[in-house]
C-alpha positions in Angstrom: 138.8 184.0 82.5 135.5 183.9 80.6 133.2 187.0 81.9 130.6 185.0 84.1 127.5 186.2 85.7 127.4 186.4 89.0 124.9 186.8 92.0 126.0 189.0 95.0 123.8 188.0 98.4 123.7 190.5 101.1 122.0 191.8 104.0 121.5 195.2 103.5 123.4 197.0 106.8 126.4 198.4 105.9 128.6 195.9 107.7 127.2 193.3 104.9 126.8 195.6 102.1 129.8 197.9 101.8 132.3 194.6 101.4 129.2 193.3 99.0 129.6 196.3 97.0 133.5 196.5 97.1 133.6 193.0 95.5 131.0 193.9 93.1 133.0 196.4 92.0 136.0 194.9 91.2 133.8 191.5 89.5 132.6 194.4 87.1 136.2 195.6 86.5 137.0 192.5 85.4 134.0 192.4 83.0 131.4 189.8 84.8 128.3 190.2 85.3 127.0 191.2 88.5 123.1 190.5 90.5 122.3 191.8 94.0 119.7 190.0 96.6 119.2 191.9 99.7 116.7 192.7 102.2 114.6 195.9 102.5 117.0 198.0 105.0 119.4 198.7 102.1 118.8 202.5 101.0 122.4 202.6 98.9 121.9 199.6 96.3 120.8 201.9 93.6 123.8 204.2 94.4 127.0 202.3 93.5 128.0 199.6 92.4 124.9 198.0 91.5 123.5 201.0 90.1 123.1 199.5 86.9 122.6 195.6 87.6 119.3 193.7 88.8 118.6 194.0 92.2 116.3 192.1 94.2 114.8 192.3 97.5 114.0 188.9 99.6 111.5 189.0 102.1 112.0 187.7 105.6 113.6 189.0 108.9 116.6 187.6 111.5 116.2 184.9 114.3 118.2 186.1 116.9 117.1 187.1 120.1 113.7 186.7 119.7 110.4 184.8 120.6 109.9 181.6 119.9 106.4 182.2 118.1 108.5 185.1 115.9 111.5 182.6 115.5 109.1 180.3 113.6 108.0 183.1 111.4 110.6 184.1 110.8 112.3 181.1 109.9 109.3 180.0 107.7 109.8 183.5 105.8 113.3 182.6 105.3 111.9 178.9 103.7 109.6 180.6 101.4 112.6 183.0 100.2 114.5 180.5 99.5 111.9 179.1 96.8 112.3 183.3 95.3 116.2 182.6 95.6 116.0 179.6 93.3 114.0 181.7 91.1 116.1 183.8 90.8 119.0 181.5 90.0 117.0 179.7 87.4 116.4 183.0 85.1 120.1 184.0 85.2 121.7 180.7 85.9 124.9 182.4 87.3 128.3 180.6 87.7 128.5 181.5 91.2 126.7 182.7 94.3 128.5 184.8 96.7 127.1 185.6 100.0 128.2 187.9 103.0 126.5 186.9 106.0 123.0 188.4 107.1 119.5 186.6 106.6 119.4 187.7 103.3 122.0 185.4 102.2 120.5 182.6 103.2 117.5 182.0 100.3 119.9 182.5 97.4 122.7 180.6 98.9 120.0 178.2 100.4 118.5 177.8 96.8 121.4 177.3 94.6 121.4 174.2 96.5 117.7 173.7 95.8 118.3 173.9 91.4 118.5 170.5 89.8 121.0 170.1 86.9 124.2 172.2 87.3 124.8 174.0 90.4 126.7 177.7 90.6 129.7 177.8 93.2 128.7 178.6 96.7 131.0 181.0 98.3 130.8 183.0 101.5 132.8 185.7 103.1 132.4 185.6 106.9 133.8 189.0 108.1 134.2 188.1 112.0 136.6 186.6 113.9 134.0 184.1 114.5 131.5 182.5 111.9 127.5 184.7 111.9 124.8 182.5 112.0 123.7 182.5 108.8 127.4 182.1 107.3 127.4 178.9 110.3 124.5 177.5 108.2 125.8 178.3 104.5 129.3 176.9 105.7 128.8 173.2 105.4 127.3 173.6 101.5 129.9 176.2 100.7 132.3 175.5 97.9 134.8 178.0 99.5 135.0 180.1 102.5 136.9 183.6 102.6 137.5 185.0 105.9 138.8 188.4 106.9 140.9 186.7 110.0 143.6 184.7 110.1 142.1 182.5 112.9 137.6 182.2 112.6 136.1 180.7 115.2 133.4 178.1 114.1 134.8 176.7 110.8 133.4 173.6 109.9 136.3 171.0 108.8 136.7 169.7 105.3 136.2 172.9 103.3 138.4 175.5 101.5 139.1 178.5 103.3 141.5 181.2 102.0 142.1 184.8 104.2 141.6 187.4 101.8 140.8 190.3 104.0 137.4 192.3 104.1 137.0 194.0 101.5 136.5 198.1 101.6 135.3 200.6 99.5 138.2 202.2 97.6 137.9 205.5 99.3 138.8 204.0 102.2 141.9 201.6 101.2 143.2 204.8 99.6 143.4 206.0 103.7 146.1 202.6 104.0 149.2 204.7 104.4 148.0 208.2 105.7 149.8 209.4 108.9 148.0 210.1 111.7 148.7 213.0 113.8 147.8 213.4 117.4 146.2 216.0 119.1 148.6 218.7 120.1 148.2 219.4 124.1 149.8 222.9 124.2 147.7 224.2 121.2 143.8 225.7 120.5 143.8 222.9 117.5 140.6 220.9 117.2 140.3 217.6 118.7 138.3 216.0 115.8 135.6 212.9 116.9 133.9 210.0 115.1 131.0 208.6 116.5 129.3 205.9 114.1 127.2 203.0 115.2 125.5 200.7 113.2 123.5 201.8 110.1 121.2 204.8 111.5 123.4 205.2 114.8 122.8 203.2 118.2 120.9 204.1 120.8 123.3 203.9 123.3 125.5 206.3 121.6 123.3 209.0 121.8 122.9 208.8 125.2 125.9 208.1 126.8 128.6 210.4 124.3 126.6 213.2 124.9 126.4 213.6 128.7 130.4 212.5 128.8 131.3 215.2 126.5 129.9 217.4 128.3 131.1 217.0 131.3 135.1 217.4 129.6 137.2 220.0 130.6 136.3 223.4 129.1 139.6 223.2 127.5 139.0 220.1 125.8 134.8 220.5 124.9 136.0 224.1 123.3 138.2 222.4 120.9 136.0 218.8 120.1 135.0 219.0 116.7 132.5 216.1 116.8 130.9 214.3 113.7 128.5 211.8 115.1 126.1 209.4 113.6 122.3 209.0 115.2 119.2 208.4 114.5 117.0 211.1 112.6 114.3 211.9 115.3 117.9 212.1 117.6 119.9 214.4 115.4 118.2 217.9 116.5 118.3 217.0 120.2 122.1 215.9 120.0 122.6 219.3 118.0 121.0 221.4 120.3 122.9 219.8 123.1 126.5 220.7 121.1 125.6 224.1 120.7 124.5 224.8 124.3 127.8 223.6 125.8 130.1 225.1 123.1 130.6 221.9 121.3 130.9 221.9 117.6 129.3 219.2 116.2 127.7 217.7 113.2 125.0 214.8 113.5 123.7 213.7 110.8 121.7 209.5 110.3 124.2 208.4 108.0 127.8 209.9 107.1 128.2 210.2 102.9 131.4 210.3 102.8 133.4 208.3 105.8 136.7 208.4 104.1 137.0 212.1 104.7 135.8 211.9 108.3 138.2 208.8 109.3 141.0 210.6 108.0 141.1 213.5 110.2 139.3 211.6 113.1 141.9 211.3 116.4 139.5 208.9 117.8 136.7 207.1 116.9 133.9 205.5 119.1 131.6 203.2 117.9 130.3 199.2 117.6 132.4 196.5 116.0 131.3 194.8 113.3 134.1 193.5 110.7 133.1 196.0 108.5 133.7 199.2 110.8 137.1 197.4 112.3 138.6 196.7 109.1 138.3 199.9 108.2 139.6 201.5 111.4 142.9 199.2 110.6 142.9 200.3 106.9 142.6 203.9 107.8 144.9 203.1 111.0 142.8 205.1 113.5 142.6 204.6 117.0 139.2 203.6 119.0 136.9 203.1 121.6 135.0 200.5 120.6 131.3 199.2 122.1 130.0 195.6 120.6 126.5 194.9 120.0 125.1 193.1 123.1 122.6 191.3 121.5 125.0 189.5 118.6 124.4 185.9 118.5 127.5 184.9 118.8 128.8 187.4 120.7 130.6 188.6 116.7 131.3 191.8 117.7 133.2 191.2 121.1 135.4 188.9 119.3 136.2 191.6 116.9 137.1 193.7 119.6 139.2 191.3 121.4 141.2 191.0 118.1 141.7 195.1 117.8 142.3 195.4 121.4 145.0 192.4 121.2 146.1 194.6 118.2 147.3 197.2 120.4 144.4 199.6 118.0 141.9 200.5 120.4 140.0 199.5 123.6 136.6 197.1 124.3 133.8 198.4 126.9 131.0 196.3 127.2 127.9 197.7 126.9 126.9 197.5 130.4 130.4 199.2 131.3 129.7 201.7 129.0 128.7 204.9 131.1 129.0 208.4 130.6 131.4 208.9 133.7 133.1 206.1 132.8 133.7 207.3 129.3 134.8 210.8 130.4 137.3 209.4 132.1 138.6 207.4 129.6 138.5 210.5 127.4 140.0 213.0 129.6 143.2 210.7 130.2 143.6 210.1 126.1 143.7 213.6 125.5 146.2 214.2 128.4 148.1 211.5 127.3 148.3 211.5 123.1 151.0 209.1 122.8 148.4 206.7 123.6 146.3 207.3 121.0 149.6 207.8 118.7 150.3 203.7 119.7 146.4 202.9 118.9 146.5 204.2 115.6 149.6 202.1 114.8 148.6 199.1 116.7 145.3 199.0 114.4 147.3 199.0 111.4 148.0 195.3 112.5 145.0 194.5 111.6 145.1 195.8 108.0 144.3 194.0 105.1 145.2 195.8 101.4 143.7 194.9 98.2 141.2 192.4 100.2 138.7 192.7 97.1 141.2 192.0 94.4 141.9 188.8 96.7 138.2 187.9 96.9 137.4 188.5 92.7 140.2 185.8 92.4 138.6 183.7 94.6 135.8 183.5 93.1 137.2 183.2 89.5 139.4 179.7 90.4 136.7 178.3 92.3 134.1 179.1 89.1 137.2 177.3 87.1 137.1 174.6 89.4 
């Protein structure tokens, strides 16, 4: 089709932006013209993708579990926003707007609605098993919905929707069909762990892992090779709590290059956002996963339920989630590897190839449209 520009709307955690950045990608491939709005958590937009395109930031902050007095702020950030939003789509008139959940979507997506004369095509990707908030909002105006489910609680009725898949960064679908190799019992070979949680690492992570680690068998803490995710005022307290115990470990506030760690991960522990399970299914790894507690609409749990249903891994709530609890849990997967062998095919069920090629065409037809 004709090379059209563009504008990309996302909030700027990783769950939002990574899929944001995998369908920029592939839009650029194709030779459009590509324009990022997102929010001013995002440290990575000037690293990929949208290295080279123009890249706004919108004011304004998220509703959800908060005060009533900071609700109203909030939302009346999110009003003013959208005037910058329509802005925005006034100076580069683009053919579409594509949004990917998080309150930055909302003022772009909000205010391609808001331009008088021609409108761009509204398209959101919701990548739960049940519609965000903000994509709940977007939904009714949208032009097209993509989901990353085959079943999305929440849909409103009357609109396109088409499962394309969530899409990944290449790195990652290039992990679609490496074999995964479990632990050997009888052998001194490293038991390699994957800890992430959220963008700088959860709290609850660095609390809990640590203490149930420790308290493993000598003869599995000798052999855990541990790569964990926390937060940076966390990451020499978690180190120094490796090293006492004979743990080798590397923390670290954001992993660079997660292809390489998922790939020789036996197990991974961490939340559940559709991001972080999508890639778990592409890469085929098995999981302990932890959904945010304070979620809306509960997102995350519902992602879980779908891996878990999978056969890929297994849901604790966040109140379950204790460090006896969870050196149980470990001491009985690594006396029993055929169960993690069954996780990491089970979470293959949930894979979704070429989800970004899927989404570009999307968005082409329904410009075309």
């Amino acid at each position: 089709m004709k090379h059209a520009t563009i504008l990309i709307a996302a909030g700027g955690t990783g769950g939002h932006f990574f899929p944001a950045e995998a369908l920029g990608a592939e839009l650029q491939r194709r030779g459009h013209q590509t324009i990022l709005a997102t929010d001013d958590r995002n440290t990575r937009a000037a690293l990929g993708a949208f290295a080279h395109c123009p890249r706004y930031v919108l004011k304004g902050s998220g509703v959800a579990g908060k005060k009533p007095l900071d609700k109203l702020k909030g939302i009346g950030s999110l009003l003013w926003s959208c005037l910058g939003g329509r802005q925005i789509i006034a100076g580069y008139q683009p053919a579409a707007v594509v949004g990917f959940g998080g309150y930055p979507s909302i003022p772009p997506l909000l205010g391609s609605r808001l331009k008088i004369g021609k409108r761009p095509a509204l398209i959101i990707h919701e990548g739960n098993a049940i519609l965000g908030q903000a994509n709940a909002l977007l939904a009714r105006f949208s032009d097209a919905i993509a989901t990353s489910y085959p079943r999305v609680a929440r849909l409103p009725a009357g609109r396109k929707v088409m499962q394309t898949g969530m899409p990944v960064r290449p790195s990652i679908e290039a992990l679609a069909d490496t074999e995964y190799t479990t632990p050997n019992m009888f052998s001194n070979e490293p038991i390699n762990l994957l800890v992430w949680g959220g963008s700088l690492g959860a709290e609850i992570f660095s609390s809990v892992v640590p203490q149930a680690l420790c308290n493993l068998p000598a003869s599995f803490r000798f052999r855990l090779h541990v790569t964990q995710q926390a937060h940076a005022d966390m990451v020499p307290v978690l180190s120094g709590i490796y090293k006492q115990v004979g743990i080798k470990a590397t923390v670290t506030p954001f992993i660079d290059d997660v292809a390489a760690e998922l790939e020789k991960a036996h197990l991974v522990i961490g939340r559940a956002g559709g991001s972080s399970v999508a890639e778990l299914a592409m890469a085929g790894r098995p999981s302990i996963l932890v959904p945010l507690p304070i979620a809306a609409s509960d997102e995350q749990g519902v992602n879980a339920q779908a891996m878990e249903r999978a056969g890929g891994g297994w849901m604790v709530r966040q109140r379950d989630f204790s460090s006896s609890a969870l050196c149980k849990h470990l001491t009985y997967l690594f006396n029993h590897p055929e169960e993690l062998k069954r996780a990491a095919e089970g979470a293959r069920n949930l894979q979704q190839r070429r989800a970004a090629e899927k989404l570009a065409d999307l968005v082409e037809t329904t410009i075309k449209a």
